[in-house]
C-alpha positions as CSV (number, residue, x, y, z in Angstrom):
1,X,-7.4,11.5,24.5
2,X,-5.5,14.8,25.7
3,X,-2.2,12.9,25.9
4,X,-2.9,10.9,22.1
5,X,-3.5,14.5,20.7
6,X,-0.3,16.2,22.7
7,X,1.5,13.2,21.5
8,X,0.3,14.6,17.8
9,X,1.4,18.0,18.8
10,X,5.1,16.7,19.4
11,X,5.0,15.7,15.6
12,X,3.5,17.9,14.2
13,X,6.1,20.3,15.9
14,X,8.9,18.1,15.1
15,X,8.1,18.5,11.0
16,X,8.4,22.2,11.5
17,X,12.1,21.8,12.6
18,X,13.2,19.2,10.5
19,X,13.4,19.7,6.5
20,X,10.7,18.3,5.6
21,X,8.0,21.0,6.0
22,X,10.9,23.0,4.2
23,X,10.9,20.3,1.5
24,X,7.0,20.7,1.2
25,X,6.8,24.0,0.4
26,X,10.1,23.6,-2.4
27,X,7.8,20.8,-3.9
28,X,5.3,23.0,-3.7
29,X,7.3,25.9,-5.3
30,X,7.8,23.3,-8.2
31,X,4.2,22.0,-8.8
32,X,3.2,25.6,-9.0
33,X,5.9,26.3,-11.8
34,X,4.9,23.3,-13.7
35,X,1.2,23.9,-13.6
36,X,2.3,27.5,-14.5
37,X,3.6,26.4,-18.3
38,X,0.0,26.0,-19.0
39,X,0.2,29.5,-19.5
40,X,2.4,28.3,-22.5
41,X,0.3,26.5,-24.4
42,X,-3.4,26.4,-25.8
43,X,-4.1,22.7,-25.9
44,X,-6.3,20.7,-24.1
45,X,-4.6,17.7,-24.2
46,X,-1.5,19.2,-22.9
47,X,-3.2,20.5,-20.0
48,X,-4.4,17.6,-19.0
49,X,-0.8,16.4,-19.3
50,X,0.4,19.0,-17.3
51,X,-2.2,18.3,-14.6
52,X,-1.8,14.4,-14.9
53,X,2.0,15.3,-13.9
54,X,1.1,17.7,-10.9
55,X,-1.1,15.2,-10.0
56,X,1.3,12.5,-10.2
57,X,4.3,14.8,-8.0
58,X,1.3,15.5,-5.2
59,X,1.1,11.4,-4.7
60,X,4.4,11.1,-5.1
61,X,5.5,13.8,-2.8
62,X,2.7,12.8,-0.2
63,X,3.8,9.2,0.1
64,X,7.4,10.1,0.9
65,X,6.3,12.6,3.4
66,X,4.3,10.4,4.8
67,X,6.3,7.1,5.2
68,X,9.8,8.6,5.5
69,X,8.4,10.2,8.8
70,X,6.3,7.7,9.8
71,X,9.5,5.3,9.6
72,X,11.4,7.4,12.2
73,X,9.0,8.1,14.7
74,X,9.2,5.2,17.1
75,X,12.8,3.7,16.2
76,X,13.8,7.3,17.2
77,X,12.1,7.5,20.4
78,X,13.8,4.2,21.5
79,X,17.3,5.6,20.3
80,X,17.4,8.7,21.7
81,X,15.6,6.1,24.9
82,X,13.2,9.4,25.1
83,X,10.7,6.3,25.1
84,X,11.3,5.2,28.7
85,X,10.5,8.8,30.1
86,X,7.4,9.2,27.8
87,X,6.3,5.7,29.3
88,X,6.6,6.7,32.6
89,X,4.2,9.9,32.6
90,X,2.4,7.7,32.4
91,X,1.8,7.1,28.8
92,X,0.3,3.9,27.6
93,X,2.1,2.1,24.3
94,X,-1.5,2.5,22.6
95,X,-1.1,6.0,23.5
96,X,2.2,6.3,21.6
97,X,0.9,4.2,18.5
98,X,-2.2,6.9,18.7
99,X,-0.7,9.7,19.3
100,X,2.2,8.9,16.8
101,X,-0.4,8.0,14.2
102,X,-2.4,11.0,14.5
103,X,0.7,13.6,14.6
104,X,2.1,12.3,10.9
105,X,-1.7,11.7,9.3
106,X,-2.4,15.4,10.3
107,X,1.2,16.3,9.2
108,X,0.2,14.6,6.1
109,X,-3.4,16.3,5.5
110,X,-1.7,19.6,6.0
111,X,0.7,19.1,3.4
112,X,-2.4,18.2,1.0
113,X,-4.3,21.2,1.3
114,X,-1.1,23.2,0.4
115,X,-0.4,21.0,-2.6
116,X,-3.9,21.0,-4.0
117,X,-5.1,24.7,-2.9
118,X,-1.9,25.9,-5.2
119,X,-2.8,23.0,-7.8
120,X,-6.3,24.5,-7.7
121,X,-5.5,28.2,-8.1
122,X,-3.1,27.8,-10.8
123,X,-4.9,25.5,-12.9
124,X,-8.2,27.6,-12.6
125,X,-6.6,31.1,-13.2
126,X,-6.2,29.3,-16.4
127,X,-8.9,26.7,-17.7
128,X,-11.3,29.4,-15.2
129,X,-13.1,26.6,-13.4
130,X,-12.6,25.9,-10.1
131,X,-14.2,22.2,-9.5
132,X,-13.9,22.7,-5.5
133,X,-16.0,19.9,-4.7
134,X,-13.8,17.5,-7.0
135,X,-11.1,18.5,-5.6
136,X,-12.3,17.8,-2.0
137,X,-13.3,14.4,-2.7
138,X,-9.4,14.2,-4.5
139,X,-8.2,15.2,-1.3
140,X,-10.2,13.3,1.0
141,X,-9.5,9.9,-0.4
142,X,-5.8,10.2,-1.2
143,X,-5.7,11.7,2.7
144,X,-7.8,8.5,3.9
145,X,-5.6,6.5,1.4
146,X,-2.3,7.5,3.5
147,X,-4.5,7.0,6.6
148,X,-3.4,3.5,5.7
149,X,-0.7,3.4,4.7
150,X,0.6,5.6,8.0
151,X,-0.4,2.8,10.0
152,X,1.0,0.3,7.7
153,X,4.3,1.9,8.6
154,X,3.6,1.7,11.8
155,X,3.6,-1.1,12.2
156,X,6.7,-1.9,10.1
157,X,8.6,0.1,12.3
158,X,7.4,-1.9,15.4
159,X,9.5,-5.0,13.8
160,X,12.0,-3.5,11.7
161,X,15.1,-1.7,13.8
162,X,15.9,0.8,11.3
163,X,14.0,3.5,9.5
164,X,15.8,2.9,6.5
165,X,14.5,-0.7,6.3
166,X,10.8,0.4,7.6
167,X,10.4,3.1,4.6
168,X,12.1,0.5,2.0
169,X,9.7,-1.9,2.9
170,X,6.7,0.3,2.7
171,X,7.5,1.9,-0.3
172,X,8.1,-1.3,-2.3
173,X,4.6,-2.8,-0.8
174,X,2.7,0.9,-1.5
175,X,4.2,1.1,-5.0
176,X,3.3,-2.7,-5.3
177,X,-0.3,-2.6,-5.0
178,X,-1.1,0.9,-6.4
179,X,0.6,-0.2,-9.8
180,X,-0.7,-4.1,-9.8
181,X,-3.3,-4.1,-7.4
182,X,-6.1,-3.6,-9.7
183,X,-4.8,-6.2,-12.1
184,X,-3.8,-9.0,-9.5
185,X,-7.3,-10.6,-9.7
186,X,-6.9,-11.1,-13.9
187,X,-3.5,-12.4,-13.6
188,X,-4.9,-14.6,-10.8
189,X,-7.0,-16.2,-13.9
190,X,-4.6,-16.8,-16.0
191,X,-2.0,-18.3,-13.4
192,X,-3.0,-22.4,-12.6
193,X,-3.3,-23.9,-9.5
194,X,-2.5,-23.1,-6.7
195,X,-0.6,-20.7,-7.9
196,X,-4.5,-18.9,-8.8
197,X,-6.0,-19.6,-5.4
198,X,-2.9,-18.1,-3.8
199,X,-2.9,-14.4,-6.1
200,X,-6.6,-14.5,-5.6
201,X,-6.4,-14.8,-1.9
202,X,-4.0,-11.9,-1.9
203,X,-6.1,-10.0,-3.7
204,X,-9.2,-10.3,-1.3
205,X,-6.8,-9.9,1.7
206,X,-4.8,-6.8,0.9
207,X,-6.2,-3.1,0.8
208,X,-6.8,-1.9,-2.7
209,X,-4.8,1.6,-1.9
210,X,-5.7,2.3,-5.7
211,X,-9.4,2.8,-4.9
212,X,-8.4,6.1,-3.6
213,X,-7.3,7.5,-7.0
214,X,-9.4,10.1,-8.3
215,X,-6.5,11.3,-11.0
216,X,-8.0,11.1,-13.8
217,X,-11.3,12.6,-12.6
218,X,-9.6,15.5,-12.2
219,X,-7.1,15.6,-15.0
220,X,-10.6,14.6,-17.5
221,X,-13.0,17.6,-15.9
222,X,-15.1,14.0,-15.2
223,X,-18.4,14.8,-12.6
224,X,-18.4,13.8,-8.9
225,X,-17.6,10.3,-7.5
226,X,-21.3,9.7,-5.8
227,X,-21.2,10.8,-1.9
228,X,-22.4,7.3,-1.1
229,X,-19.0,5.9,-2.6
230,X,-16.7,8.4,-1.1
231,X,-18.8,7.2,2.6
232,X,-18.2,4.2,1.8
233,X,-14.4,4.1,0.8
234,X,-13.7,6.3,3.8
235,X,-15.4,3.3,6.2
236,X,-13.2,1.2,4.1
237,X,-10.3,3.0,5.1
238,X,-11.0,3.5,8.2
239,X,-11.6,-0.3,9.2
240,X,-8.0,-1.1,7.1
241,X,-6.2,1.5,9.2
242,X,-8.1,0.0,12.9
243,X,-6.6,-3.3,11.7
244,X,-2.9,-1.9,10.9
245,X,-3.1,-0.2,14.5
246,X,-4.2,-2.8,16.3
247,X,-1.7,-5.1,15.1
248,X,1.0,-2.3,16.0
249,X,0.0,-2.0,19.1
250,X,-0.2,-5.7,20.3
251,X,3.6,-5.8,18.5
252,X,4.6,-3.1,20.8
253,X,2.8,-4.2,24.0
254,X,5.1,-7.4,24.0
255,X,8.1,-5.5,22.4
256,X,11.2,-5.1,24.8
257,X,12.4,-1.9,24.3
258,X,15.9,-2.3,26.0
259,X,16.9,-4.3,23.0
């Protein structure tokens, strides 16, 4: 466990050099600016616009963050053939998947609370409600949601040589089931065979990434998703991500890493 976590450690440290923890705060900068024209205007429903748009730039900005440094992690090790020395500590390749894992999904989390604590403060210093607990379950879900999709990359990036193609990839499949995934079962029923059994099949195979969207809770002042379901979708997650890492790591167990 002290090796998966100083594996983490690496990352994490690795964000702070590169632009992307610059990138964070800029994007933060930005959010705060946008939610800040509230301050223009006295209508409720362009509020909730403005929030449905910060809203919108956190998942937006959290799923780049997230799989553009995923993507690079391992196809950069075996480049700069850093891998061979980290192997030799002696680190096991579940190790690296682990401890690789863990380093972006905290890199991740952090960048969360800064997006929604300045979300949060801006938006209350003006509607003067602070829904904390909302917010937390906001945060917890979209942060489990990227739990699997971190993994997901993962294991792209086991099979795919190039970053480039690893965050291509994942962004077409994220983008793919957060805007149809919900929908794929009806379209399933109106498609005939076996053009239906195959969509429908898809549909129970696939994790719903769009379960994880509290948006419009937020953005509509609704009342708390019940802690039962948020349990329950954070199992959910949790079992999707063991799946994506497992599969990563038997990949990379049988992966030659000369080639």
């Amino acid at each position: 466990m002290n090796k998966i976590i100083a594996l983490a450690g690496v990352v994490l440290k690795e964000l702070y050099r590169r632009k992307d923890f610059y990138v964070l705060f800029v994007l933060t900068a930005l959010l705060t600016v946008a939610a800040g024209a509230v301050n223009f205007f006295h209508d409720d429903k362009i509020i909730r616009y403005v929030k449905d748009i910060c809203l919108l730039l956190i998942w937006v900005s959290a799923l780049v963050i997230a799989i553009v440094t995923t993507a690079r992690q391992i196809p950069a090790e075996r480049e700069a053939r850093t891998i061979f020395p980290l192997l030799a500590k002696p680190v096991s390749r579940g190790q690296v998947i682990a401890g690789k894992f863990l380093g972006c999904w905290l890199a991740t989390g952090v960048a969360l609370v800064v997006f929604y604590f300045f979300f949060a403060i801006i938006t209350g210093s003006h509607e003067h409600i602070w829904p904390w607990a909302l917010y937390f379950q906001a945060l917890w879900l979209q942060w489990f949601m990227l739990a699997i999709v971190i993994a997901l990359v993962v294991l792209g990036s086991i099979y795919f040589a190039a970053p480039s193609s690893t965050s291509t990839i994942s962004f077409i499949v994220v983008v793919g089931i957060l805007g149809i995934g919900s929908h794929l079962r009806t379209i399933a029923l109106q498609q005939p065979e076996p053009m239906q059994f195959i969509l429908t099949l898809i549909y129970f195979c696939m994790p719903h990434l769009e379960w994880f969207d509290l948006r419009d809770f937020v953005v509509y002042d609704q009342s708390l998703v019940p802690w039962l379901d948020v349990a329950l979708a954070t199992i959910y997650a949790a079992i999707w991500t063991g799946i994506f890492l497992l599969l990563a790591w038997l990949g990379f167990r049988r992966k030659n890493l000369t080639t």
